[in-house]
C-alpha positions as CSV (number, residue, x, y, z in Angstrom):
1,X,8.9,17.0,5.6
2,X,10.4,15.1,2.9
3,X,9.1,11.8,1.8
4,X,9.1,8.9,-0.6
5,X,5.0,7.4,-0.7
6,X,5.3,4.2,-2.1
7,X,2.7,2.4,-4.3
8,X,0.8,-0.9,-3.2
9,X,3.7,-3.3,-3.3
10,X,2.3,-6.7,-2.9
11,X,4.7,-9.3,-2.7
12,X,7.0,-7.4,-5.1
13,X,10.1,-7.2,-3.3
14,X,12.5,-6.9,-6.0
15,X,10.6,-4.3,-7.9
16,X,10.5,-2.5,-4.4
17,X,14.2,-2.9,-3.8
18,X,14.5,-1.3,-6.9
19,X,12.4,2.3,-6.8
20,X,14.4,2.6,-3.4
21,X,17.6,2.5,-5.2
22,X,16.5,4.5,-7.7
23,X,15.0,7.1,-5.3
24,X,18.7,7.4,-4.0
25,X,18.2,5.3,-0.9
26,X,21.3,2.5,0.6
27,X,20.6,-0.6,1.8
28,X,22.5,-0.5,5.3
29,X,21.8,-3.3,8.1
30,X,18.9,-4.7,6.0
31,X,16.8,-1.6,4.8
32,X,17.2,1.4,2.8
33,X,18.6,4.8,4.4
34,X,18.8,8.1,2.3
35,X,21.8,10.2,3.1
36,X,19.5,13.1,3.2
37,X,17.4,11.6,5.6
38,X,14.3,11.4,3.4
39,X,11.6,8.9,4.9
40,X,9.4,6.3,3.1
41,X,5.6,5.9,3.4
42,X,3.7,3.1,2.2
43,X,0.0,3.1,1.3
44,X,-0.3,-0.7,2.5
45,X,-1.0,-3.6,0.6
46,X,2.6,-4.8,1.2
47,X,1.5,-8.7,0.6
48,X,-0.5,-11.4,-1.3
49,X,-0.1,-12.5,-5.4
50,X,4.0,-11.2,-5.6
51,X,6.5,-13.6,-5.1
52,X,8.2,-12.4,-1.6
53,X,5.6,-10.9,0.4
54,X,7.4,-12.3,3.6
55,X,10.8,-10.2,2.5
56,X,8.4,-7.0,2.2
57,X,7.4,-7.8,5.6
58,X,10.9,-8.1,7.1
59,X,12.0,-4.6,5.4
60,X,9.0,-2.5,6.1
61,X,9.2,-3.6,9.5
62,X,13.2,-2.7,10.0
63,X,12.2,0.6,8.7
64,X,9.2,0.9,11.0
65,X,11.5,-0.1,14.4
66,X,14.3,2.5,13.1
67,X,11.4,5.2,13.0
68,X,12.3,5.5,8.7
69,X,9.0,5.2,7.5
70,X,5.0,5.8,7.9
71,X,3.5,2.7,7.2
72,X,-0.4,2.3,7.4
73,X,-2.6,-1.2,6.7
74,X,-4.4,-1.8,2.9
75,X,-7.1,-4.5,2.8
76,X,-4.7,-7.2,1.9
77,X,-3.1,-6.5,5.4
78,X,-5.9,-6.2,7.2
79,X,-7.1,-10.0,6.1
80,X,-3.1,-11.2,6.8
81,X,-3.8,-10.0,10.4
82,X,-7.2,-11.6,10.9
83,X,-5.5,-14.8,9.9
84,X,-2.4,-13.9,11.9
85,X,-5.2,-13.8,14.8
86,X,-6.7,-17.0,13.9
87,X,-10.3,-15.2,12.7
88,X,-12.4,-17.5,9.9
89,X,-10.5,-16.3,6.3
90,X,-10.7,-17.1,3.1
91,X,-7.5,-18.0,2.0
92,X,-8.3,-16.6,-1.7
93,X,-7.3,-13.2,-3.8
94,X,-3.4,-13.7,-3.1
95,X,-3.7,-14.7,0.7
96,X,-2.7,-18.1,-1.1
97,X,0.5,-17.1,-2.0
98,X,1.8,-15.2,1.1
99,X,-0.1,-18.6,3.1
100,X,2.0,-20.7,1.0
101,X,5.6,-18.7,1.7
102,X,4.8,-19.0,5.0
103,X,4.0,-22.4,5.2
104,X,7.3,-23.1,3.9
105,X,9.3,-21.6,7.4
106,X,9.2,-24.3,10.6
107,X,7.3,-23.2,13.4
108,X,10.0,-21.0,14.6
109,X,10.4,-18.4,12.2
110,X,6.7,-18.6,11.5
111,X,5.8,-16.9,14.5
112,X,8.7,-14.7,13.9
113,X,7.0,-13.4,11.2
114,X,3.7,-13.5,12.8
115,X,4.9,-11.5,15.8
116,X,6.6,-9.0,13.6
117,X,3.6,-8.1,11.1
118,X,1.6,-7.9,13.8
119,X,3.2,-5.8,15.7
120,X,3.6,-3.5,12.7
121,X,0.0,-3.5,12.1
122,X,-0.8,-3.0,15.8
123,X,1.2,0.2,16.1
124,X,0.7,2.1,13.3
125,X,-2.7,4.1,11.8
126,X,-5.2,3.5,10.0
127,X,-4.7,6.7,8.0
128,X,-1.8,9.3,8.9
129,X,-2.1,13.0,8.7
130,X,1.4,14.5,8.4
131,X,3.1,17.6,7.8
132,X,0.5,19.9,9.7
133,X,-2.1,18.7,8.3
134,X,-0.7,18.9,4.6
135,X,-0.7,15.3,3.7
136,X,-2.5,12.4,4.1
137,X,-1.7,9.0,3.3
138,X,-4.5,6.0,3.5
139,X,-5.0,2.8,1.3
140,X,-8.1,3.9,-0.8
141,X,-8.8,7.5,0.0
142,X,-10.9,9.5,2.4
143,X,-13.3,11.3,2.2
144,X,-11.9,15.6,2.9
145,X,-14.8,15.4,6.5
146,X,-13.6,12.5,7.8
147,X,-9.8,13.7,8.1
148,X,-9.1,13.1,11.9
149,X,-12.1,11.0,12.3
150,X,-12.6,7.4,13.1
151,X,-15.8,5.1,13.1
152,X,-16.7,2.1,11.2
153,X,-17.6,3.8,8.1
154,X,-14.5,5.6,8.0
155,X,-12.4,2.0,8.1
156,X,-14.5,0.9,5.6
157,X,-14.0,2.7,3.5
158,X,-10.2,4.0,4.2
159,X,-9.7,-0.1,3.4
160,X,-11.8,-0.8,0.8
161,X,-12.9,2.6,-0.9
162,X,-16.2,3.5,-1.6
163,X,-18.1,0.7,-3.0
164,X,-21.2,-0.1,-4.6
165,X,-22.2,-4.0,-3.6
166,X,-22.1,-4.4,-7.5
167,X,-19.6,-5.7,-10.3
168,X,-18.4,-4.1,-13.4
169,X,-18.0,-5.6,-17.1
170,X,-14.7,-7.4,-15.5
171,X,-16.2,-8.5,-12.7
172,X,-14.4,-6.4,-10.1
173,X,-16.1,-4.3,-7.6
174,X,-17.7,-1.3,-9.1
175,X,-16.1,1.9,-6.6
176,X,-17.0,5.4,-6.9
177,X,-14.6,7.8,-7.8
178,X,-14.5,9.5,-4.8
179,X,-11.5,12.0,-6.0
180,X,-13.9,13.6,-8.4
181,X,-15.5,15.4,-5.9
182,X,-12.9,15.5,-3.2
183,X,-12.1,19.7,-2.0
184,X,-9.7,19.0,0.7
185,X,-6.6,21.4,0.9
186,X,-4.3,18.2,1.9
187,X,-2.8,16.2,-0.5
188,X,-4.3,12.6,-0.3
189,X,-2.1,9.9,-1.5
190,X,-3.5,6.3,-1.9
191,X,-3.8,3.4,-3.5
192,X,-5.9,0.2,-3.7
193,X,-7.2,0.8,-7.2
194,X,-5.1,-0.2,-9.9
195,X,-4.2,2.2,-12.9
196,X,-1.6,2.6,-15.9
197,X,-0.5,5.2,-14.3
198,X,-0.3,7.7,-11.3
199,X,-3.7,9.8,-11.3
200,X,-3.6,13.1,-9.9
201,X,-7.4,14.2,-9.2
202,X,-8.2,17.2,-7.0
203,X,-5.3,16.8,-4.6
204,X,-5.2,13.4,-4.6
205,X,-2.6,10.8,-6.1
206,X,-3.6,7.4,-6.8
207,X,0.1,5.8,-6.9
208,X,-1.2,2.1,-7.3
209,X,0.1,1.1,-11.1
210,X,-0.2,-2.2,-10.5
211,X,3.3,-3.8,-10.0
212,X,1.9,-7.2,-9.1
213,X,-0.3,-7.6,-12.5
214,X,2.6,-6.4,-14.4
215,X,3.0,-2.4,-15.1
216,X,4.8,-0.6,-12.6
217,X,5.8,0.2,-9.0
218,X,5.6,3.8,-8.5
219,X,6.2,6.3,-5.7
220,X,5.8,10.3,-5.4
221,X,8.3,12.4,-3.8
222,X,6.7,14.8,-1.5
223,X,6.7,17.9,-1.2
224,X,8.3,18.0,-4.7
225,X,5.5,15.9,-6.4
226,X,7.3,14.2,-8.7
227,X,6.5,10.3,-9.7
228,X,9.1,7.5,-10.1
229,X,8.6,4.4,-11.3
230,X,10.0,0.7,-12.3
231,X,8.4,-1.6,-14.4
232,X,7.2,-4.9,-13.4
233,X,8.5,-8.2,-13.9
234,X,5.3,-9.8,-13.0
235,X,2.9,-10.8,-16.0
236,X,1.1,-8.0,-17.2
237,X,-2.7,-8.6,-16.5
238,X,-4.9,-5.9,-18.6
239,X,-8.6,-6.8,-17.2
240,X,-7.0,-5.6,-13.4
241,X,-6.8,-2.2,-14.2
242,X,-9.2,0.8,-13.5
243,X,-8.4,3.8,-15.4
244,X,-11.6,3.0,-18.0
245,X,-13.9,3.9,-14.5
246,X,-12.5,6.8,-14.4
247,X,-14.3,10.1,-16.9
């Protein structure tokens, strides 16, 4: 199996268009194709704060419908969906901005992109375990005994991470570094926590470097492990980052 995980992307279309070009991928018929027939995976998080959340939408799905890429649901999607769905949201921590691109389409293409997202986030995982058992991508991690598993726990945390209740100095969500102590022979590649850079802990990769508050959008090339990134052109917001909870 050879694929391209890409970080949380978050509205950032033309940093995303980007790493797919630079990863050797064509844009043919309105998504990218590699001539070796590499695939894409995505860690979710495809929406909210960027500036074109609804043009990540329209190319993730195109991949997803030409069976191109592994796409599973971050928090940020998850609360699209529940809006989508007409559930009681807060339209706050960069809902506001995918709301407002939307708001912007007549009724018509609204439910375009409703239908489409939906259906995306409908058929496809909450966590995918790939290449017999070698890989796993989810949005914040798992835990190495609940590969295979599902319950409510398990969604919890797979969207959110593992979290306290309380708030660090910045006043983000204090999370525990569940990598530290992860023993799992599969590689787990997430995202969800923003750092300077990709963190390799205990077979895990954290590939979210925080393209929407201005650093980088990063994939890994699997099997070969290698990162790629491209910088940002979104303002670059220090106090969003991570890496000082990690030891």
């Amino acid at each position: 199996m050879q694929i391209d995980i890409i970080g949380d992307i978050h509205g950032c279309r033309k940093e995303w268009v980007q790493l797919t070009e630079e990863l050797g991928y064509k844009w043919k018929n309105g998504y990218p194709v590699h001539p070796k027939g590499r695939k894409l995976g995505f860690v979710g998080d495809l929406t909210d704060r960027g500036p074109d959340s609804l043009g990540v939408i329209e190319d993730v799905y195109q991949l997803f419908t030409h069976d191109a890429a592994y796409y599973v649901p971050g928090n940020h999607c998850n609360k699209l969906y529940r809006y989508f769905k007409g559930n009681n949201v807060k339209i706050t921590h960069g809902l506001e901005t995918t709301v407002a691109e939307l708001e912007q389409l007549d009724l018509e293409k609204k439910e375009i992109v409703k239908n489409k997202f939906m259906e995306l986030y409908e058929e496809s995982p909450l966590y995918h375990v790939l290449d017999n058992e070698k890989l796993v991508i989810a949005h914040a991690g798992i835990r190495q005994q609940d590969i295979g598993k599902m319950n409510k726990r398990i969604h919890s945390f797979v969207l959110y991470g593992d979290t306290t209740g309380e708030l660090n100095a910045k006043g983000l969500p204090v999370r525990r570094d569940w990598a530290m102590e992860y023993e799992g022979k599969a590689w787990v590649v997430y995202g969800h926590t923003p750092v300077h850079h990709a963190r390799f802990k205990n077979n895990s990769v954290n590939i979210d470097t925080g393209a929407v508050f201005g650093n980088r959008l990063s994939a890994l090339r699997y099997p070969e492990m290698e990162i790629f990134s491209i910088d940002s052109a979104m303002p670059y917001i220090e106090e969003k980052f991570r890496d000082d909870d990690y030891n």
